[in-house]
C-alpha positions in Angstrom: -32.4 51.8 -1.8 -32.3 54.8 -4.2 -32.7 52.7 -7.2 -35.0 50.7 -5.9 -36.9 53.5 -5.8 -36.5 55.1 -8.5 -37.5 51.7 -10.6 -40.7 51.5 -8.5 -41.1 55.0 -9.4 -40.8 54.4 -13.1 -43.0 51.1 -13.0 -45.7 53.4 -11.5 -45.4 56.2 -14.7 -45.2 53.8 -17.2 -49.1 52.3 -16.1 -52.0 54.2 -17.4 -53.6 56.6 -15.2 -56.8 54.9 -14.4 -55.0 51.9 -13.3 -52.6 53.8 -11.1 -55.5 56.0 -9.2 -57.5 52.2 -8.0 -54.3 50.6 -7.5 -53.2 53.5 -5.3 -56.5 53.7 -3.7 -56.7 50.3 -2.9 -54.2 50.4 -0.9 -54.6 53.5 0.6 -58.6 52.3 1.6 -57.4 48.9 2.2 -55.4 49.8 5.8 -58.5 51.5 7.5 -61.2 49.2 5.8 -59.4 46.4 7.4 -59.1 48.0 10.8 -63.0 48.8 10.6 -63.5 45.4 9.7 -61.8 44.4 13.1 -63.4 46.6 15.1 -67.1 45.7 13.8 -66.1 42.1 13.9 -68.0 40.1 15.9 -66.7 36.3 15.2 -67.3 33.5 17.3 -65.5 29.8 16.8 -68.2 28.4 14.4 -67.7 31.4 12.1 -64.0 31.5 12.0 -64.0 27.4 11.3 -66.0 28.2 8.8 -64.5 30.7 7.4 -61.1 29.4 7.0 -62.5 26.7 4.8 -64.1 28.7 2.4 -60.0 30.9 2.4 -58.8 27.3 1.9 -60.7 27.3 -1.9 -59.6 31.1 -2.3 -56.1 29.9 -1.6 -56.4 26.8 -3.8 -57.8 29.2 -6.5 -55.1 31.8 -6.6 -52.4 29.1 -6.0 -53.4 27.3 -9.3 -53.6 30.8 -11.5 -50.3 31.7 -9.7 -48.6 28.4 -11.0 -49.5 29.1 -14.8 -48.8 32.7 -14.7 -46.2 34.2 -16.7 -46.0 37.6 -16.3 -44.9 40.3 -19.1 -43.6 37.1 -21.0 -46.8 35.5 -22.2 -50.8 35.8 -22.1 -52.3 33.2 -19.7 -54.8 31.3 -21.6 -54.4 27.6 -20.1 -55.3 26.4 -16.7 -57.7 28.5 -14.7 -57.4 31.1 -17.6 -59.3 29.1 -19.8 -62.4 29.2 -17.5 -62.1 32.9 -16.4 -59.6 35.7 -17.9 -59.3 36.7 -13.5 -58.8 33.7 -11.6 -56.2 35.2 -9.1 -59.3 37.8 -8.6 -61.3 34.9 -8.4 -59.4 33.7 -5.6 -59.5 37.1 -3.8 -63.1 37.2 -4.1 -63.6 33.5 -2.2 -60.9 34.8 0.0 -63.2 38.2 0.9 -66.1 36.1 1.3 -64.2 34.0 4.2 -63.7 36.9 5.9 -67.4 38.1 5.9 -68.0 34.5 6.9 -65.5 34.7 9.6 -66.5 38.2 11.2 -70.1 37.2 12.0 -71.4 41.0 11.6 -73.2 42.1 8.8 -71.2 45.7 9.5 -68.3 44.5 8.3 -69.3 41.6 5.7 -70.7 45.1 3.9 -67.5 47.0 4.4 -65.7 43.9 2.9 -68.0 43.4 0.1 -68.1 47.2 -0.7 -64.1 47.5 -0.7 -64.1 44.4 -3.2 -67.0 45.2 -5.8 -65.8 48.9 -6.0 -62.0 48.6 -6.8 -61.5 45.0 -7.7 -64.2 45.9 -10.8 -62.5 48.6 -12.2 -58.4 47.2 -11.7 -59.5 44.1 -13.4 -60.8 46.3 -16.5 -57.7 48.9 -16.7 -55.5 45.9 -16.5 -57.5 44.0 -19.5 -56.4 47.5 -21.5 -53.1 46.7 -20.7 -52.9 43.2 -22.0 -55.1 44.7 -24.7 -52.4 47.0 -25.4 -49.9 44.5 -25.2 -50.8 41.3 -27.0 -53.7 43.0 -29.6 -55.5 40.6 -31.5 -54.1 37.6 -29.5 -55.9 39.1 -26.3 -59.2 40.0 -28.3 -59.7 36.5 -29.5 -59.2 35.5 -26.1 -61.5 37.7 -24.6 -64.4 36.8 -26.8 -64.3 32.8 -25.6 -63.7 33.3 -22.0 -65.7 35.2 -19.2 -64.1 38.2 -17.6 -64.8 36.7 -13.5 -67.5 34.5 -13.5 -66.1 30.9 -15.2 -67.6 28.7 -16.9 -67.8 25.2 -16.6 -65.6 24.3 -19.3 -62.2 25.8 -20.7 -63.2 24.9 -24.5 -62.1 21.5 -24.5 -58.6 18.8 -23.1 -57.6 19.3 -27.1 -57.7 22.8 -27.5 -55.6 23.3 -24.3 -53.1 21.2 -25.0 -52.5 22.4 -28.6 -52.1 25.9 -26.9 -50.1 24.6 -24.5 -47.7 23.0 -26.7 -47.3 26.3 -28.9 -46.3 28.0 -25.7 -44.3 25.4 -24.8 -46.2 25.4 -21.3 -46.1 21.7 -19.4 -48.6 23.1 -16.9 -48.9 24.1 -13.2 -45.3 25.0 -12.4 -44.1 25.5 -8.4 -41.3 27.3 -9.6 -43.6 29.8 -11.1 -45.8 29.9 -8.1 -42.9 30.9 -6.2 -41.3 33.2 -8.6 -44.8 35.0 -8.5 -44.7 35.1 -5.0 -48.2 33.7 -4.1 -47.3 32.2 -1.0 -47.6 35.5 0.5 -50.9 35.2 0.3 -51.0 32.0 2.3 -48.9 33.7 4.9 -51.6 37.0 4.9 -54.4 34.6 4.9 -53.2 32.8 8.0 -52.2 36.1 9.8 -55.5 37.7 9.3 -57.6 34.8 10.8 -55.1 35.3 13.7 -56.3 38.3 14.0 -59.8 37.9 13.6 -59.4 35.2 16.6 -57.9 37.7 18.8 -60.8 39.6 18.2 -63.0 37.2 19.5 -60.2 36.5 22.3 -61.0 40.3 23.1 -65.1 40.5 22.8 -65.0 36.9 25.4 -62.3 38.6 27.9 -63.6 42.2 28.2 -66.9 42.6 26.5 -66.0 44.9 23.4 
């Protein structure tokens, strides 16, 4: 347990400060931003149906960036990385947008959105120094062809990818790597959350609040 801690403690020095203050904060905020959320929630069957189908493409979107994602071996430049240098934040973003969809309150579609735009914005750009940092030119010639969040319609052609692909040696989506980063939690938070935005519902129908 000590060195556990101890190695999460070094993990945390070793990032840059900036990235370690909204990483911190995020997750400090994220606990009572989520409870406010529930508690100005007002969803109704329609909205939670809804809503789980637009998690669905959140959770196909991360799923996909999870499965070409290498980290601290390789920059990700194939896949969903040739569209948008952020796909996983891509996916968070479709995934925060279910939610506002599924809590039927403007109150806490704003409190949702708000959270999102104001630390999601500025982890993505402290991480890009990172990579920047760590891969140089490589991640600068990058940068230039592909969009920071927003993708385009096109990763820059089948060719192009698969000539990069071959230099990295990269086949493609990998399960393995899915697992290895450990996206399924996400699939397991998705589906607990939209438990718990039913029981909210459960609890407005039965008592009135």
């Amino acid at each position: 347990m000590a060195q556990t801690q101890n190695a999460n403690s070094a993990a945390e020095a070793s990032q840059p400060k900036p990235r370690k203050f909204w990483m911190r904060w995020r997750v400090r905020l994220g606990y009572p931003v989520a409870i406010l959320y529930w508690v100005f929630a007002t969803p109704t069957r329609h909205s939670i149906t809804y809503g789980a189908i637009v998690a669905v493409f959140g959770l196909i979107v991360r799923a996909e960036a999870a499965g070409y994602l290498r980290k601290d071996r390789e920059l990700a430049v194939t896949g969903p990385y040739a569209r948008t240098r952020n796909p996983l934040y891509l996916g968070s973003a479709i995934l925060a947008a279910a939610f506002v969809v599924a809590g039927h309150s403007p109150a806490a579609g704003a409190l949702v959105g708000t959270f999102f735009a104001s630390f999601y914005v500025a982890v993505m750009r402290n991480e890009e120094e990172d990579l920047r940092a760590r891969f140089g030119r490589e991640f600068d010639e990058y940068a230039a062809k592909v969009p920071l969040f927003f993708p385009r319609a096109y990763g820059g052609g089948e060719r192009k990818v698969a000539e990069i692909r071959a230099a990295q040696g990269d086949s493609g989506f990998s399960w393995a790597q899915y697992r290895r980063n450990r996206e399924y939690r996400a699939l397991v938070g998705t589906i607990g959350a939209l438990g718990m935005v039913w029981l909210r519902m459960w609890i407005r129908a039965r008592y009135g609040f």
